[in-house]
N, C-alpha and C positions, 0 to 999 in steps of 0.2 A: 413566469419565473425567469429571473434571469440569468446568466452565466455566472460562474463563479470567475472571480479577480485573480486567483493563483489554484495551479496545477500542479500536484505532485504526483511526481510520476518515480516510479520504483521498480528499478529493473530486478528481478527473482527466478533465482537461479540455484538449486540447492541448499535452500536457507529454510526448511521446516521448522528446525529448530529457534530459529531467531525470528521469524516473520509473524508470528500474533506480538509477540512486546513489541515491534517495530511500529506495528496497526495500531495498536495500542496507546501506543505514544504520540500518534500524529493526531487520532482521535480525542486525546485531554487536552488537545489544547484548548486555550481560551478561544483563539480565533478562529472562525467557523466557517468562513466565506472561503471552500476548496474545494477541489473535488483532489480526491485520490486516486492514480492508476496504476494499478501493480502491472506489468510486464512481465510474463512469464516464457523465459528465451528456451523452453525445452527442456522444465527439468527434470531429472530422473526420479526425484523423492515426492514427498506427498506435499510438495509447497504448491502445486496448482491448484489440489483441495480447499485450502487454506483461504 
């Protein structure tokens, strides 16, 4: 398997509220060759669940 060509990386930080449309959106796209990494700097809410 090989490496994916682009990396998203997404720093989260209090954002429960807005972080599944965010996944959500990176996930329709057409283009498929990515990896996603969310970053989770400490949050206080339940965005590290997510």
């Amino acid at each position: 398997m090989e490496k994916p060509i682009i990396s998203i990386i997404i720093p989260v930080y209090n954002v429960q509220n807005y972080l599944p449309r965010c996944v959500d959106s990176i996930l329709a796209q057409s283009f498929k060759d990515f990896e996603l990494i969310l970053v989770d700097d400490g949050s206080t809410d339940a965005s590290r669940f997510i």
